[in-house]
C-alpha positions as CSV (number, residue, x, y, z in Angstrom):
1,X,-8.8,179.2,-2.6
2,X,-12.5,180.6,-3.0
3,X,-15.2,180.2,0.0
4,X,-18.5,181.7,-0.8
5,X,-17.2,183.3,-4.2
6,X,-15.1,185.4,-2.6
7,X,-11.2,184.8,-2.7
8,X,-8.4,183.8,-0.5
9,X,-4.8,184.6,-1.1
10,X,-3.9,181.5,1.1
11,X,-5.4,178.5,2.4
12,X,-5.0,178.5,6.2
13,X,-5.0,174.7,7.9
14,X,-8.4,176.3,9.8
15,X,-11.0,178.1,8.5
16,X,-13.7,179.7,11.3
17,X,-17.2,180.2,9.2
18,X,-20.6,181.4,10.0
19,X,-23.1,178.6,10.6
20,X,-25.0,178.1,7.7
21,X,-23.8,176.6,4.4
22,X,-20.7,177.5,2.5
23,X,-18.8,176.6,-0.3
24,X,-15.4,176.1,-0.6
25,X,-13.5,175.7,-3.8
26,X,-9.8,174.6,-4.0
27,X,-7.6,175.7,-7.3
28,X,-4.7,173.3,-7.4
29,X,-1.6,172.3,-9.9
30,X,-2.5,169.1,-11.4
31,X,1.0,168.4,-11.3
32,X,0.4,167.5,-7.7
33,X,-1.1,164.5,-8.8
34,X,1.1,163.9,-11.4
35,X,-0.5,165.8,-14.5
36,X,-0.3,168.9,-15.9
37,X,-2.7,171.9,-15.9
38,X,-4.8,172.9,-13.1
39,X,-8.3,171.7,-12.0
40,X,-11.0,172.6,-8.9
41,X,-12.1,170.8,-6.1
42,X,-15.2,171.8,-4.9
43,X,-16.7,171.1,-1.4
44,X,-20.0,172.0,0.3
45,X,-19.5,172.2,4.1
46,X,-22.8,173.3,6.0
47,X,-22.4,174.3,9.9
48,X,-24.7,174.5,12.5
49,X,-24.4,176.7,15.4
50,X,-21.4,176.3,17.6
51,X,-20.5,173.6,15.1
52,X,-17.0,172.6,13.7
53,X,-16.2,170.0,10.8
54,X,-13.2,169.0,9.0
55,X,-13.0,169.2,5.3
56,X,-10.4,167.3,3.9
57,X,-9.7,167.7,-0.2
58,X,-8.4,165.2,-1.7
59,X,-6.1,166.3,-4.6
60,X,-5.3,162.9,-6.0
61,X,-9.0,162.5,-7.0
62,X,-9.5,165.3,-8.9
63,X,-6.1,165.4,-11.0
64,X,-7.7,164.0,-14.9
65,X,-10.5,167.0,-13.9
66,X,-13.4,164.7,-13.0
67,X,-14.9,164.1,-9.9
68,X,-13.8,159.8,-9.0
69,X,-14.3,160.3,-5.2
70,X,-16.8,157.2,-5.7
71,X,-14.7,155.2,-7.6
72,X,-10.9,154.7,-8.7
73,X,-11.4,152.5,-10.9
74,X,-10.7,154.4,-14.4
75,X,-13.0,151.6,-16.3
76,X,-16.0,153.3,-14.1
77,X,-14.5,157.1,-14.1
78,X,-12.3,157.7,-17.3
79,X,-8.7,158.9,-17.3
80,X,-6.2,160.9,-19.1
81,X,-3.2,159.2,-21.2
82,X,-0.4,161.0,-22.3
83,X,-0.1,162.6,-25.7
84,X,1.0,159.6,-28.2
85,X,2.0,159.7,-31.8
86,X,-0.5,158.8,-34.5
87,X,-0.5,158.4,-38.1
88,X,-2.4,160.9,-39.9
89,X,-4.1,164.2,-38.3
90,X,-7.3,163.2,-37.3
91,X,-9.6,165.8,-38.5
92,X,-12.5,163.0,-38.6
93,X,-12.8,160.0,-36.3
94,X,-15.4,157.2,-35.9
95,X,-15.6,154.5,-33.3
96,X,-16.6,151.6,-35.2
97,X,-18.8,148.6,-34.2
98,X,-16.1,146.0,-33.5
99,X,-14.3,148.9,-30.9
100,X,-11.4,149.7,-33.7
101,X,-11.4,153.5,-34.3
102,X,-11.4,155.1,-38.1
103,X,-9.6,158.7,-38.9
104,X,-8.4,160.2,-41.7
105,X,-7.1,164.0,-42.5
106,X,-7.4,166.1,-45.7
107,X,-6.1,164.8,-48.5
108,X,-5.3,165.5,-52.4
109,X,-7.9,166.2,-55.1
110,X,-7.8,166.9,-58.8
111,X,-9.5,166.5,-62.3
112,X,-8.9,163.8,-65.0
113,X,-9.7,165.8,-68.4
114,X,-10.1,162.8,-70.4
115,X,-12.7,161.1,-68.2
116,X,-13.9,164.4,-66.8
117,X,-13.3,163.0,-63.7
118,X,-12.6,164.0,-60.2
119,X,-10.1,162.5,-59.1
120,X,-8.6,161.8,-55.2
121,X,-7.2,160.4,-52.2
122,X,-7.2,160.5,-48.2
123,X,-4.5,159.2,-45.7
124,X,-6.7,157.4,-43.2
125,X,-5.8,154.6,-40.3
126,X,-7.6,152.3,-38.2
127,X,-6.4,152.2,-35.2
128,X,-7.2,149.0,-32.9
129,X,-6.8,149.6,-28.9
130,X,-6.6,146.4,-27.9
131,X,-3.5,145.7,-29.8
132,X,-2.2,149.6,-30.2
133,X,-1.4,149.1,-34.0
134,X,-2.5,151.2,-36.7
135,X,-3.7,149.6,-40.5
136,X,-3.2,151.9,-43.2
137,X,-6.6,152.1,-45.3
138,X,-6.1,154.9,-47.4
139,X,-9.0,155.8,-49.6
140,X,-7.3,155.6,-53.1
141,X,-10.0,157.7,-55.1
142,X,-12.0,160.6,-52.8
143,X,-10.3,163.1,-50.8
144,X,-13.5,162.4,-48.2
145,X,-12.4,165.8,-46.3
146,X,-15.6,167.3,-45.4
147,X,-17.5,164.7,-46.5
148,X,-21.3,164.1,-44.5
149,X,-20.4,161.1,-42.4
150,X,-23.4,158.5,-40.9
151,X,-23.6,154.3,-40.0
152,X,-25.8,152.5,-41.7
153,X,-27.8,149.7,-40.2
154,X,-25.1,147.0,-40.7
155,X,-22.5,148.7,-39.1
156,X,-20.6,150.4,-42.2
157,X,-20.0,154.2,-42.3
158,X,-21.2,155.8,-45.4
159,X,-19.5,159.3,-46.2
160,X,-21.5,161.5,-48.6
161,X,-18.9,164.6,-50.5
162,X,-15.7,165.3,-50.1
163,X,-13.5,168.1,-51.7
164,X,-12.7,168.2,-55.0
165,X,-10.1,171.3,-55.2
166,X,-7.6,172.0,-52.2
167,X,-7.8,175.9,-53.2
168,X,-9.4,176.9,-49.8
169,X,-10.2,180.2,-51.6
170,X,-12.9,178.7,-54.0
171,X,-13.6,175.1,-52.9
172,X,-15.6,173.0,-54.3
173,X,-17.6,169.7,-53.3
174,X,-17.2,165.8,-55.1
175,X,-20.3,164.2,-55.8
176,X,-18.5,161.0,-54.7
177,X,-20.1,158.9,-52.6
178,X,-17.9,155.9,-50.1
179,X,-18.4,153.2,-47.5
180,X,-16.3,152.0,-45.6
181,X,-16.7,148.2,-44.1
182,X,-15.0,147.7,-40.7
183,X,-15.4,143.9,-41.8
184,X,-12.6,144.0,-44.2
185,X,-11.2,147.5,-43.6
186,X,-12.4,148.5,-47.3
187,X,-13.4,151.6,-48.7
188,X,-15.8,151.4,-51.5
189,X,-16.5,154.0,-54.3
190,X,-21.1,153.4,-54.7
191,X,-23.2,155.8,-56.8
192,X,-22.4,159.5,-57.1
193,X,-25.0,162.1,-56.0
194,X,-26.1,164.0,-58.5
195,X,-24.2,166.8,-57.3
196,X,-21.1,167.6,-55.5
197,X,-21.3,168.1,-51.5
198,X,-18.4,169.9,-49.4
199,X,-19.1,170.1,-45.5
200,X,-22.8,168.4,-46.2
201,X,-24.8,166.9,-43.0
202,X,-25.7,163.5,-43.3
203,X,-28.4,162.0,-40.9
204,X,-29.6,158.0,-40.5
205,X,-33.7,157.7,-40.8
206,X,-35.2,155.4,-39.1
207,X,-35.6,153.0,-41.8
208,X,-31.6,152.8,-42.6
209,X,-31.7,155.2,-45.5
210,X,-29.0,158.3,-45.5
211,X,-30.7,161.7,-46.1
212,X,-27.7,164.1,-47.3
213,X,-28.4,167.9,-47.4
214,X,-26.8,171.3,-48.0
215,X,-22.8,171.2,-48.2
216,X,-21.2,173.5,-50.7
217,X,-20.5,173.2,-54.9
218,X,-19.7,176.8,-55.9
């Protein structure tokens, strides 16, 4: 327990302050409440002269870290689950326009001699919440790790880059360029850039068109 930024090894039922304002700040287990980790309550208590008031903290409110002394209606306030399983690791994840929820992790990449080619793929799910069921939609030809990711005006996410060689020590970007439909659950290969992009930034204008820049092809 803190009051006033200073400490206290305990936390008597009664505490006798100075009028005037104070604040008192409670460090708790969350495991109190049910969850793990800790978390702080924080009250203001101001006292006049001769004065006494009774503070009362509740823990229950403050166990998912967020202040729901308003509410308890998680809807309103947020909450917490529990670590769950999913498919791939989510290194990128996009809430799409029909409330589904697109991730995919890093993926393979090579080079097709013949075609002088690069070649690719990424593990990628859509997950839909209101269900809890995952739909595999792997992208068959770009390994769209650390791609430029931004929604065009209809709703479909367009990915700019990728990676074209796993060999962290001397990557090297794709100039492949994808969107994916939440409509069908579709990627789709569209025109390369006319050069390859690894981590680039990609930003919506305000007329719908995608400007791509920087990212790496050394």
């Amino acid at each position: 327990m803190w009051v006033d930024g200073a400490r206290r090894d305990s936390t008597p039922a009664e505490l006798r302050l100075a009028p005037g304002r104070h604040q008192v700040v409670l460090v708790a287990p969350a495991g109190d409440s049910g969850n793990g980790g800790y978390f702080n309550r924080r009250e203001s208590v101001e006292l006049a002269a001769g004065a006494t008031r009774e503070v009362r903290i509740d823990l229950a409110r403050k166990a998912t870290g967020l202040d729901t002394s308003s509410t308890s209606n998680p809807a309103d306030s947020g909450s917490w689950s529990g670590v769950r399983p999913w498919p791939v690791i989510a290194v990128n994840a996009h809430l799409l326009p029909n409330g589904k929820v697109l991730s995919w992790e890093e993926g393979e990449a090579g080079f097709n001699p013949g075609a002088r080619e690069i070649t690719g793929f990424s593990e990628a799910s859509v997950w839909d919440p209101a269900t809890d069921s995952f739909t595999d939609v792997r992208n068959a030809t770009t390994n769209v790790f650390a791609g430029g990711h931004a929604f065009l005006p209809d709703g479909r996410l367009l990915v700019t880059g990728g990676q074209s060689i796993r060999n962290l020590q001397s990557p090297r970007g794709t100039p492949h360029t994808n969107v994916f439909d939440y409509r069908d659950n579709r990627w789709r290969r569209v025109e390369n850039m006319a050069a390859g992009r690894w981590y680039p930034t990609s930003t919506t204008l305000a007329n719908g068109e995608v400007l791509t820049v920087g990212g790496n092809n050394d």
